[in-house]
C-alpha positions as CSV (number, residue, x, y, z in Angstrom):
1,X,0.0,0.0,0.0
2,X,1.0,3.8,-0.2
3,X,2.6,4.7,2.7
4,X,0.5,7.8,2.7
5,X,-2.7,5.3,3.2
6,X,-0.9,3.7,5.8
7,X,-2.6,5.2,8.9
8,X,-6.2,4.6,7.2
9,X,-5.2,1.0,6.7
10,X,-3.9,0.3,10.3
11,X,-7.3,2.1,11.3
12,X,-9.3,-0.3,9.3
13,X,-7.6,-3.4,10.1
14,X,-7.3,-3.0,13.4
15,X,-11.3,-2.7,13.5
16,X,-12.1,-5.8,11.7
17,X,-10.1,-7.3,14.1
18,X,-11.9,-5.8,17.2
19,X,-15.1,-7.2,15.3
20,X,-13.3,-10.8,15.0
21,X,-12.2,-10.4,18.5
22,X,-16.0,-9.8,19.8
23,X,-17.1,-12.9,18.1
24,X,-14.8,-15.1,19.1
25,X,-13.5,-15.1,22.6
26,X,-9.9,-16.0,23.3
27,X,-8.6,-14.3,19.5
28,X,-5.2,-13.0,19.4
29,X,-4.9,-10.5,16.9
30,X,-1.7,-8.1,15.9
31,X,-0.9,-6.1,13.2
32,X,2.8,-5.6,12.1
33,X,4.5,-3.5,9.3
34,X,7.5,-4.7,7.6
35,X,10.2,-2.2,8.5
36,X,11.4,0.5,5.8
37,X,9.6,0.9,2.1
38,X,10.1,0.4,-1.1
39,X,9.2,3.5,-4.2
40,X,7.0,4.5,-1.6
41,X,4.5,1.5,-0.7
42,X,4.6,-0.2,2.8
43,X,3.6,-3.8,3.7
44,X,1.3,-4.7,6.8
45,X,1.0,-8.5,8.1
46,X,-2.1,-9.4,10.3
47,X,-1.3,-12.3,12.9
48,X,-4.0,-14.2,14.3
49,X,-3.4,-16.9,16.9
50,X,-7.0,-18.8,16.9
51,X,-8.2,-20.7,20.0
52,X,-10.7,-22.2,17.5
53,X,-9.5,-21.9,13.9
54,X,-13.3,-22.5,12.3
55,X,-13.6,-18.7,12.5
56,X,-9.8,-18.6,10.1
57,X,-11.6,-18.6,6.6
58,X,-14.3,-15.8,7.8
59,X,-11.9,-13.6,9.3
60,X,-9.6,-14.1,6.1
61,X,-13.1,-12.9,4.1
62,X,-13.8,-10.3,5.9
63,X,-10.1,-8.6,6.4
64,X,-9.3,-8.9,2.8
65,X,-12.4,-7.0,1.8
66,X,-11.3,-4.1,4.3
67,X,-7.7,-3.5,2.9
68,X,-8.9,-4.1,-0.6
69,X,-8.9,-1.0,-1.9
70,X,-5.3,-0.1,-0.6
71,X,-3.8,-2.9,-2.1
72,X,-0.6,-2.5,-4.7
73,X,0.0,-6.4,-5.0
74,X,-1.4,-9.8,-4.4
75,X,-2.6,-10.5,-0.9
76,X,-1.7,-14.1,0.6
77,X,-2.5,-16.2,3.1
78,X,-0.2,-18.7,5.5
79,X,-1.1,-20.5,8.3
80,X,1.1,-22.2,10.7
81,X,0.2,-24.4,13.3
82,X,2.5,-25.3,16.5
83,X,4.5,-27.4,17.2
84,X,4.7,-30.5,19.4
């Protein structure tokens, strides 16, 4: 994203994941920025750490609508789970 649509991104994101939060008890959510930019754009990574990873695919939904239209590139998914 722009780095002058930063602050109206974190703003966003960080209220989807209040919303998330309120629906599922016991969400950890976090949103981190990759340090520096590049010709001007920014990167932002959400982190969840689900107690119950059925709500994983509707936050994913509902987060990549939000950040949509601030998006300079293709938006991706990983998920990790713990290990042993």
């Amino acid at each position: 994203m722009a780095a002058a649509d930063l602050a109206a991104a974190i703003e966003a994101v960080r209220a989807v994941q209040a919303r998330v939060r309120e629906r599922s008890p016991g969400l950890a959510a976090e949103t981190l920025r990759r340090p520096g930019d590049s010709a001007g754009l920014v990167t932002l990574m959400e982190v969840y750490d689900f107690a119950d990873a059925a709500h994983a695919d509707e936050l994913e939904a509902e987060a990549a609508s939000v950040v949509a239209p601030w998006l300079r590139g293709e938006r991706h998914v990983e998920r990790f789970e713990p290990l042993d």
